[in-house]
PLY file of the C-alpha trace (Angstrom):
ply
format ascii 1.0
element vertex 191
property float x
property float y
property float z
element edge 190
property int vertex1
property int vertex2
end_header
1.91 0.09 28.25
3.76 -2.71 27.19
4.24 -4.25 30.59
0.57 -6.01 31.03
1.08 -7.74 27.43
4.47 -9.03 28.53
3.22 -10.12 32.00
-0.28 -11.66 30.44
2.23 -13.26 28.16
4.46 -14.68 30.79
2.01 -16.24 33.16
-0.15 -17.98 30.71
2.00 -19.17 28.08
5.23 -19.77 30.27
3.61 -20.37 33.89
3.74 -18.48 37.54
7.51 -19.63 38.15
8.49 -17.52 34.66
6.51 -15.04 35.38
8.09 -14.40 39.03
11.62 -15.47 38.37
12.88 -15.30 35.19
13.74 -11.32 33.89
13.61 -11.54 30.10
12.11 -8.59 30.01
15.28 -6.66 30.94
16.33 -7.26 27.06
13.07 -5.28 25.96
13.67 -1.82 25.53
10.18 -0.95 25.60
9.86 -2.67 28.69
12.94 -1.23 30.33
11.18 2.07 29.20
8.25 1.44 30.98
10.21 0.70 34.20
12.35 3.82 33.92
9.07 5.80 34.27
7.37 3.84 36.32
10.43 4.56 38.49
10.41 8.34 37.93
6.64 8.49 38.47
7.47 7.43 41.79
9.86 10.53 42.12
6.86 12.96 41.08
4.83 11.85 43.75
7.37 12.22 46.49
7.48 15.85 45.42
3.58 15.79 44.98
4.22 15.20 48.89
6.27 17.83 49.36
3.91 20.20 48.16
0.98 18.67 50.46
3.53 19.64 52.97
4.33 23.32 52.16
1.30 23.95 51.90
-0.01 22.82 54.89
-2.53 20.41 54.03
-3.78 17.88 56.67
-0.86 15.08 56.25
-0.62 11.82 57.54
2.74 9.76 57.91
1.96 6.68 55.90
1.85 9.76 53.02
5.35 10.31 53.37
6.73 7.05 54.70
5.28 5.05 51.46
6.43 7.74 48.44
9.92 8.41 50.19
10.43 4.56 50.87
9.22 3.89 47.58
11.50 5.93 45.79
14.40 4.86 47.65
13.82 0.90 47.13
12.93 1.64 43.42
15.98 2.90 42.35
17.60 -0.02 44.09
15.54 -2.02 42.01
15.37 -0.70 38.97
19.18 -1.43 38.76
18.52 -5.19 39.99
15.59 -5.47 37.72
14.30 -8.53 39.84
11.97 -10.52 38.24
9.20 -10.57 40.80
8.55 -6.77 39.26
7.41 -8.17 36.51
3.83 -8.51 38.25
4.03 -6.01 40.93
4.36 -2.74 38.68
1.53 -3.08 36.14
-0.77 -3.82 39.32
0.52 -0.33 40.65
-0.05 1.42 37.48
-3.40 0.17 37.49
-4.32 1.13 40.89
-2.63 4.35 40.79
-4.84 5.26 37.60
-8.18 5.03 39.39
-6.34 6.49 42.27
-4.90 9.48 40.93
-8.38 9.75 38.61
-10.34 9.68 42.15
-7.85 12.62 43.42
-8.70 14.46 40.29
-12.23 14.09 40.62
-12.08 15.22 44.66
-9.54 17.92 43.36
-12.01 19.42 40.83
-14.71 19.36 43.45
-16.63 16.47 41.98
-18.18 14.62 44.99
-17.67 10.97 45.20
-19.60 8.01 46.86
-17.82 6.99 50.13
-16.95 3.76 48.53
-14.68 5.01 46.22
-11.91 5.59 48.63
-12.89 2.86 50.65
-12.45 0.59 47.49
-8.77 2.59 46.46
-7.62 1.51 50.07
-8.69 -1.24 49.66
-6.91 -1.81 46.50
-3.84 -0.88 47.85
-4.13 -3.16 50.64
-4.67 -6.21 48.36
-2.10 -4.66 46.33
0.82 -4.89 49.24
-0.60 -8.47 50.39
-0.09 -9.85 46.75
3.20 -8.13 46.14
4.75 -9.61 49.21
3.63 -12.39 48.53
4.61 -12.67 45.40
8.14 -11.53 46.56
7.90 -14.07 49.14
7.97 -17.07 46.91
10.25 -15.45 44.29
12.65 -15.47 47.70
11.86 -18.31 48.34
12.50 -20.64 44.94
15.34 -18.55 45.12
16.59 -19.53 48.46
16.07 -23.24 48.02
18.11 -23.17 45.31
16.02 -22.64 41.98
16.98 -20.19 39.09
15.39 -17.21 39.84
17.03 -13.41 38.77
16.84 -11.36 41.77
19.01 -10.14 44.38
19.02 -11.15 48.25
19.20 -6.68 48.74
16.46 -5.70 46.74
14.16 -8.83 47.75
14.74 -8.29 51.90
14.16 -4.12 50.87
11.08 -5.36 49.02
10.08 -7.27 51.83
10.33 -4.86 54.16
8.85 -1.95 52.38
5.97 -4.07 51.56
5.53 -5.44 55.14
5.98 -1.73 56.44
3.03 -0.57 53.83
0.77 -2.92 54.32
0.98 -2.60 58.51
0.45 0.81 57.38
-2.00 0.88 55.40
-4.30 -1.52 57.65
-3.79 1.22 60.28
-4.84 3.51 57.96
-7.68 1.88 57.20
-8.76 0.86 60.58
-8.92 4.18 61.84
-10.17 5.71 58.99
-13.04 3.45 57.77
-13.42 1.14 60.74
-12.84 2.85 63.95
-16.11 4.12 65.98
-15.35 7.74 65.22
-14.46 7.35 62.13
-15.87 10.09 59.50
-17.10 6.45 57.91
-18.33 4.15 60.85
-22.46 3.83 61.16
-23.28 5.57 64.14
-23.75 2.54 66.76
-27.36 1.29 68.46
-27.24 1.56 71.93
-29.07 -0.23 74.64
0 1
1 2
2 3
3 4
4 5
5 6
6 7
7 8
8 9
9 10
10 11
11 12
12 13
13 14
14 15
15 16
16 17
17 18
18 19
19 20
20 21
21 22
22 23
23 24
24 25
25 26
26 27
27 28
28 29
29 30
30 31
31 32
32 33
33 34
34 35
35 36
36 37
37 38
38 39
39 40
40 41
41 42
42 43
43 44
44 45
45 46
46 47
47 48
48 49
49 50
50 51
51 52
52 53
53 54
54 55
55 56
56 57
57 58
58 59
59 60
60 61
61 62
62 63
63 64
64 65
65 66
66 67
67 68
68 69
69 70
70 71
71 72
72 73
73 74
74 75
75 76
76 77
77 78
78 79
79 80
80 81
81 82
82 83
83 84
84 85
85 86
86 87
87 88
88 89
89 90
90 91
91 92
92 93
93 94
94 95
95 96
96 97
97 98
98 99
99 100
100 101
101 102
102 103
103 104
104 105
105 106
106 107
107 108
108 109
109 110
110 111
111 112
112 113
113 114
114 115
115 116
116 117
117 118
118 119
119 120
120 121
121 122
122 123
123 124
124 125
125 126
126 127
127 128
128 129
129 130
130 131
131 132
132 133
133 134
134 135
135 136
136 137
137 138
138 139
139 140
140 141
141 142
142 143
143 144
144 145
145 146
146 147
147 148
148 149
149 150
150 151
151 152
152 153
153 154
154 155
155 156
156 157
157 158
158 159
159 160
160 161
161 162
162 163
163 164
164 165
165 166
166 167
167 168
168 169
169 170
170 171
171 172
172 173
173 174
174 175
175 176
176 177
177 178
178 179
179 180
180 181
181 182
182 183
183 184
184 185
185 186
186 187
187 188
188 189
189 190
């Protein structure tokens, strides 16, 4: 996947502000490649979705709210090509690997410690934290007047869907992993 080498590349030989701001990727055709898919991939697992759906699997909202809102603000971006992706999807491919290799593994009937899917929400926690973040300042140099290739509509739909996920995915984990009666809390000492 040619999109770590370029961002490895990018942020140690040019700097964060290149790395964040400036698309030269977009004239890579490998690159561009990459993005296409990554882009598509996100269309698979909206219908992965569906299918957890008709087939009446236990569901929860963030689910659907993430892959749907994902898909919608990707191909908004992948027209854009802002340069704050330049970060954001190789760190999604990455996490979605061990994700979707943890799924497999539960799929197949493989048990798994507990920490593993404490750890892959976790991930994706960090994941939404840095990626605003990192579309954040991107905004920002842009804002205050510094070269940076984005656009104001695909950094305030970034913003938002990344805000959105990440209140969502602390819920998630706070009732999942956190909460008292959660399938994962230590049973509590009482007095």
């Amino acid at each position: 996947m040619k999109l770590i080498p370029d961002l490895i590349d990018a942020w140690y030989t040019r700097g964060f502000f290149f790395s964040i701001c400036n698309a030269s990727f977009r004239d890579d055709a490998s690159i561009q490649f990459w993005m296409w898919l990554f882009t598509w991939s996100k269309v698979v697992e909206l219908i992965d979705t569906l299918f957890v759906v008709l087939r009446k699997q236990k569901f929860i909202h963030l689910h659907w709210i993430h892959h749907a809102l994902t898909v919608i603000y990707l191909f908004i971006a992948f027209a854009d090509s802002p340069a704050y992706c330049r970060p954001l999807i190789p760190i999604n491919f990455v996490i979605h690997f061990f994700m979707y290799s943890y799924y497999a593994l539960r799929a197949s009937g493989i048990r798994t410690p507990k920490i593993c899917s404490i750890a892959i929400t976790s991930s994706q926690i960090v994941q939404m934290v840095f990626g605003f973040l990192i579309t954040f300042t991107a905004s920002f140099y842009f804002i205050t007047g510094n070269t940076c290739d984005l656009t104001a509509k695909s950094a305030i739909i970034s913003l938002f869907s990344l805000g959105l996920f990440l209140i969502l995915f602390l819920n998630f984990f706070f009732h999942s992993y956190l909460r008292e009666n959660s399938k994962f809390s230590s049973p509590q000492k009482v007095d």
